[in-house]
C-alpha positions as CSV (number, residue, x, y, z in Angstrom):
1,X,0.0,0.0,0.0
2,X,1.6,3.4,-1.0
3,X,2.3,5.9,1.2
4,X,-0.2,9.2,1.0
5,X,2.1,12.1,-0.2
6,X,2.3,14.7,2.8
7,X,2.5,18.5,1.9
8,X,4.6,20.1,-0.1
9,X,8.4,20.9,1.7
10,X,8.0,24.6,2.5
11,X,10.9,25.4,0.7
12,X,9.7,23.8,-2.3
13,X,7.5,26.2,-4.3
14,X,4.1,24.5,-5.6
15,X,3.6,24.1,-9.3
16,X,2.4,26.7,-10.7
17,X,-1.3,27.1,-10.9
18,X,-1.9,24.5,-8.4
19,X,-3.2,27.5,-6.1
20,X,-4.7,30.8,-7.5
21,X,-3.1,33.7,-6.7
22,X,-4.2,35.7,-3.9
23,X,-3.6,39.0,-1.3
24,X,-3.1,39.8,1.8
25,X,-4.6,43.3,3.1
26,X,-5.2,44.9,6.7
27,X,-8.7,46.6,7.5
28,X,-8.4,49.0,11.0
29,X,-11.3,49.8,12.8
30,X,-10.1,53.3,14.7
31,X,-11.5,54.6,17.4
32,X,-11.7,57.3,19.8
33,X,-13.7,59.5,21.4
34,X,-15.0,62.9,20.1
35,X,-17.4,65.3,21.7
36,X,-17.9,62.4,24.2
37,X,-19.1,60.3,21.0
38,X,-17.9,56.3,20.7
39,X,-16.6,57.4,17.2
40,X,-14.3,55.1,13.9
41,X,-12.5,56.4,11.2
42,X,-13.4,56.2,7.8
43,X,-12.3,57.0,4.3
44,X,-14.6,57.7,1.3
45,X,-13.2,55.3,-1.6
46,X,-11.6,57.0,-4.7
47,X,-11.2,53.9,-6.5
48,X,-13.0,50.5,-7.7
49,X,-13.9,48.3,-6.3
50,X,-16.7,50.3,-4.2
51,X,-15.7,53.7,-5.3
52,X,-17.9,56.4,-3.5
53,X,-18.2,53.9,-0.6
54,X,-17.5,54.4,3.2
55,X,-15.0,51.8,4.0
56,X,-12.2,51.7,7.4
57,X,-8.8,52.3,6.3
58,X,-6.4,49.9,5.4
59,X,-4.5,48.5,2.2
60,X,-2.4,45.8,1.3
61,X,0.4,44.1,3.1
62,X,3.7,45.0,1.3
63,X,6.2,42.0,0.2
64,X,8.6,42.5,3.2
65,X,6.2,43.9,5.6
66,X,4.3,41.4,8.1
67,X,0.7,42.3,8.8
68,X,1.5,44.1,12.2
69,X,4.0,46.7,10.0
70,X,1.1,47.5,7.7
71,X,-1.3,48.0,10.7
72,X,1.0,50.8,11.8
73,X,1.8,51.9,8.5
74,X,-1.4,52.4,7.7
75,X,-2.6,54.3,11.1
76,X,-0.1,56.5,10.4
77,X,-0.5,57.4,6.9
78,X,-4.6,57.7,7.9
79,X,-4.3,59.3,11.3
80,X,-0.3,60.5,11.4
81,X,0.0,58.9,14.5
82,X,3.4,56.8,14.1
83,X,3.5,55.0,17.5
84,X,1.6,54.8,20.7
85,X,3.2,56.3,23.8
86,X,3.1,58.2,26.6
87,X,-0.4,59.8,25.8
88,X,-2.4,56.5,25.6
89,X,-3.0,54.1,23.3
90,X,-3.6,50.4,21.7
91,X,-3.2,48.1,18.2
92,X,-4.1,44.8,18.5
93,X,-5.2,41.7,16.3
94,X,-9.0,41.5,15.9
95,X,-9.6,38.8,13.6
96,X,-8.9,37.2,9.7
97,X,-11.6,37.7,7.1
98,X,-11.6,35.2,4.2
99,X,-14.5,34.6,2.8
100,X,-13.9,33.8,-0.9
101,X,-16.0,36.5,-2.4
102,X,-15.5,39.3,0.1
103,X,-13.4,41.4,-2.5
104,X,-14.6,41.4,-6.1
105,X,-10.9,41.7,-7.8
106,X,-9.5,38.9,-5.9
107,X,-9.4,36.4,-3.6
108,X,-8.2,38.7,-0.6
109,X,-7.4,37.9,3.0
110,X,-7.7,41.0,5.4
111,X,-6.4,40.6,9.1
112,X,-8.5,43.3,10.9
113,X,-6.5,45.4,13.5
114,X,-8.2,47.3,16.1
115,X,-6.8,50.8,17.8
116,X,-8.0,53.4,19.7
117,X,-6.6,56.3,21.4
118,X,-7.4,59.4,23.3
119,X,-7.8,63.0,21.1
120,X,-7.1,61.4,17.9
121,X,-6.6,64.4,15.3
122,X,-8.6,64.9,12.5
123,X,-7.6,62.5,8.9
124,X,-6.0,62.7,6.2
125,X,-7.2,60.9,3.6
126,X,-4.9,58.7,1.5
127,X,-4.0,58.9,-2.0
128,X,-6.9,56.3,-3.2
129,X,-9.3,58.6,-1.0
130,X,-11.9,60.9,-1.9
131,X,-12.0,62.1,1.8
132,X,-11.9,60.9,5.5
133,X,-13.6,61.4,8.6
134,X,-15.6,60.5,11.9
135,X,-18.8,58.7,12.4
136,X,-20.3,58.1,15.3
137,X,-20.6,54.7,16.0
138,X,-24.4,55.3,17.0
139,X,-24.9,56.6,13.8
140,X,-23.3,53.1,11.5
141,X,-24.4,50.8,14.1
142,X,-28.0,50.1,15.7
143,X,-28.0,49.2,19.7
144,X,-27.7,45.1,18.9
145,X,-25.0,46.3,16.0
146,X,-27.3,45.8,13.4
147,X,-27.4,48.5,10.7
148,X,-28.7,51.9,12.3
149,X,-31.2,53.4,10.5
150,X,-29.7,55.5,7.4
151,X,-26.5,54.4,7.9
152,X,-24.3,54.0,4.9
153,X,-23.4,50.7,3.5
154,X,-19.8,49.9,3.8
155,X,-17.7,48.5,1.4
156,X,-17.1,44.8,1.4
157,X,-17.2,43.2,4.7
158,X,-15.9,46.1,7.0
159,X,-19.8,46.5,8.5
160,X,-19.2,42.7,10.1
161,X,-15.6,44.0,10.7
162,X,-17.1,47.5,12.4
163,X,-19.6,45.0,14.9
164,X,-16.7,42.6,15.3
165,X,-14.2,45.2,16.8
166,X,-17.2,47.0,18.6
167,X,-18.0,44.0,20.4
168,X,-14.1,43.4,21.4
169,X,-13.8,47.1,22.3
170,X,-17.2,46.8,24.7
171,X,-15.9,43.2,26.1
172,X,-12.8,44.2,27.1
173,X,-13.3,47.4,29.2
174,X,-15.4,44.9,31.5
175,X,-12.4,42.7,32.1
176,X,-9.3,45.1,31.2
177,X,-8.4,48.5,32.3
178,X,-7.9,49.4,28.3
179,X,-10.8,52.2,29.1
180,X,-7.5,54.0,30.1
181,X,-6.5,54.2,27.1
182,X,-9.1,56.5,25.8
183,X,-8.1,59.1,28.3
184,X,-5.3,61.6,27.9
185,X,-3.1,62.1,31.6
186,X,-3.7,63.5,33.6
187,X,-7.6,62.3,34.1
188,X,-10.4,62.9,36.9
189,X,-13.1,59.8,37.5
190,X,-15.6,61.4,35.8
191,X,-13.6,61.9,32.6
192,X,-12.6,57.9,32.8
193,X,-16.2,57.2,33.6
194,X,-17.4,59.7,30.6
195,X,-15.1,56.2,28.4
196,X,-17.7,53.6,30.0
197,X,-20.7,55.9,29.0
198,X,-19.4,56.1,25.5
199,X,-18.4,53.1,24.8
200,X,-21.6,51.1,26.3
201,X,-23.8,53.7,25.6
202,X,-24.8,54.3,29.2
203,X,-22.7,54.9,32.5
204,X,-21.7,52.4,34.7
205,X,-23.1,52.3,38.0
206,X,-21.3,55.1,40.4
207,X,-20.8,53.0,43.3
208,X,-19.7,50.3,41.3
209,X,-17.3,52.1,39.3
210,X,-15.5,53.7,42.2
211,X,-15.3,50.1,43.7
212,X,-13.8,48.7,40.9
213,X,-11.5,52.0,39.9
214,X,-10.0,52.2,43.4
215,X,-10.6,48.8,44.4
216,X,-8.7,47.2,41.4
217,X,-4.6,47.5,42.9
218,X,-2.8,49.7,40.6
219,X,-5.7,50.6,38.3
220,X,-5.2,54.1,38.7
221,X,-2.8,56.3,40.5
222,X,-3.6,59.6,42.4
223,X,-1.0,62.8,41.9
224,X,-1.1,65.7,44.2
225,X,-3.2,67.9,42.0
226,X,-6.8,69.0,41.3
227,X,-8.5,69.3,38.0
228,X,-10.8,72.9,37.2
229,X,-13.8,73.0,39.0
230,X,-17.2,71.9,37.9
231,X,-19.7,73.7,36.0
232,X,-22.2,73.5,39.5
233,X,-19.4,74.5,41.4
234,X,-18.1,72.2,44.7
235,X,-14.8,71.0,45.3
236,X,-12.1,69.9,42.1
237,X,-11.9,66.5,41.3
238,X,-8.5,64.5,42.3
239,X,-5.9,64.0,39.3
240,X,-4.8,60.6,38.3
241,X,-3.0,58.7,36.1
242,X,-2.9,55.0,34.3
243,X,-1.5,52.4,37.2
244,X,0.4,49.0,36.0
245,X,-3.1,46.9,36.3
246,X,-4.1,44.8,32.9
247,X,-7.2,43.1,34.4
248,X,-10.4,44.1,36.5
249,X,-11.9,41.1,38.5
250,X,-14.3,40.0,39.1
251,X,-14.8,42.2,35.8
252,X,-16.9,45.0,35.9
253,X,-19.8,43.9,33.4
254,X,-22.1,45.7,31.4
255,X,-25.9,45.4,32.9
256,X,-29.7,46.5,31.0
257,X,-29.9,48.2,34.5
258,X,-26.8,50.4,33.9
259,X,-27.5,53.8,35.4
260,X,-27.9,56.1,32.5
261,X,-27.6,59.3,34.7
262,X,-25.1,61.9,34.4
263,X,-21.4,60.3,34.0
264,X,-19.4,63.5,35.5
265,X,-20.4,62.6,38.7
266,X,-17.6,60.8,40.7
């Protein structure tokens, strides 16, 4: 009985035309928050396929580039912000997209990044861009991430990408302390509690917010100054800034009950 061949060595190339050809891109679903709106980046297509369309940024992953490098390439072409640093900030991995007919030129594989960042400036749009700027999330997504009512369609796949990254971005500020990230330092509780509002669409629980801020060890850590005074007056808010902490737990989940009143309080 002969011996089943195994796959090919992966130094041997395949024949040719065994495989069709086929691309590699990265989508990035960019957010931030503007006007205390849960708001994405955008760019208005230039070319075909889709020309016209709303689509997230992104573009193909160059021949001696891995998919991280074009993830930062790209937010910084889109955004001009090279690196995250000091004032905030976070790329990672959301997922790979590769359905056969998501792209009508090609078969193309996207690998979806997520980032978001505090004060993000206004775009630029690229060179195969008619224009670029920020949507609401409210306004591109319903409340169970369906299509909101008069959004525009996106171009290929990027609305399931949009709800995908969403859905990360909402998990993980009830497990992680990555709400920090959307905060510039120095920050009051209200102002990091303003994130959760946001993001979720309505403000965590005081009481349990402050529990889980200042109960979490090295979640946040308090300086020696005050921020400016409240509209209404009273005494200035304490100053702090992001501690070492990655996790919250037990996490501090998202409820149908979450108290929708004013988020400055705190």
């Amino acid at each position: 009985m002969s011996t089943p061949a195994g796959p090919p060595h992966p130094l041997h190339p395949l024949p040719h035309g065994t495989h069709p050809a086929f691309a590699v891109t990265v989508d990035l679903a960019v957010f931030t928050i503007r006007e205390g709106q849960f708001s994405v980046l955008l760019v208005e297509r230039g070319v075909e396929p889709y020309a016209g369309s709303w689509a997230l940024p992104g573009g193909f992953v160059e021949p001696d580039e891995d998919a991280e490098s074009a993830a930062w390439r790209e937010l910084s072409e889109e955004t001009g912000v090279e690196r995250f640093g000091a004032h905030g900030g976070h790329l990672e991995q959301l997922r790979t997209y590769s359905a056969p007919d998501r792209d009508p030129r090609m078969r193309v594989v996207s690998v979806a990044h997520v980032a978001f960042a505090p004060d993000l400036p206004e775009p630029s749009a690229g060179s195969d861009a008619r224009g670029a700027r920020w949507w609401a999330v409210d306004d591109l997504l319903g409340p169970d991430c369906g299509a909101a009512p008069d959004a525009p369609s996106l171009a290929f796949d990027h609305t399931e990408i949009l709800r995908d990254a969403v859905e990360r971005i909402r998990a993980k500020l009830e497990y992680t302390t990555l709400a920090l990230e959307f905060v510039a330092e120095p920050f009051t509780l209200p102002e990091l509690r303003r994130v959760y509002a946001a993001v979720w669409g309505a403000a965590p629980d005081l009481g349990n917010f402050r529990r889980k801020v200042l109960g979490t060890d090295d979640f946040v850590v308090p300086t020696d100054a005050h921020g400016t005074p409240s509209a209404a007056g009273g005494r200035r808010a304490l100053l702090y800034r992001r501690g070492g902490a990655g996790a919250i737990s037990p996490p501090m989940l998202r409820s149908p009950h979450t108290d929708a009143g004013p988020a400055d309080a705190g």
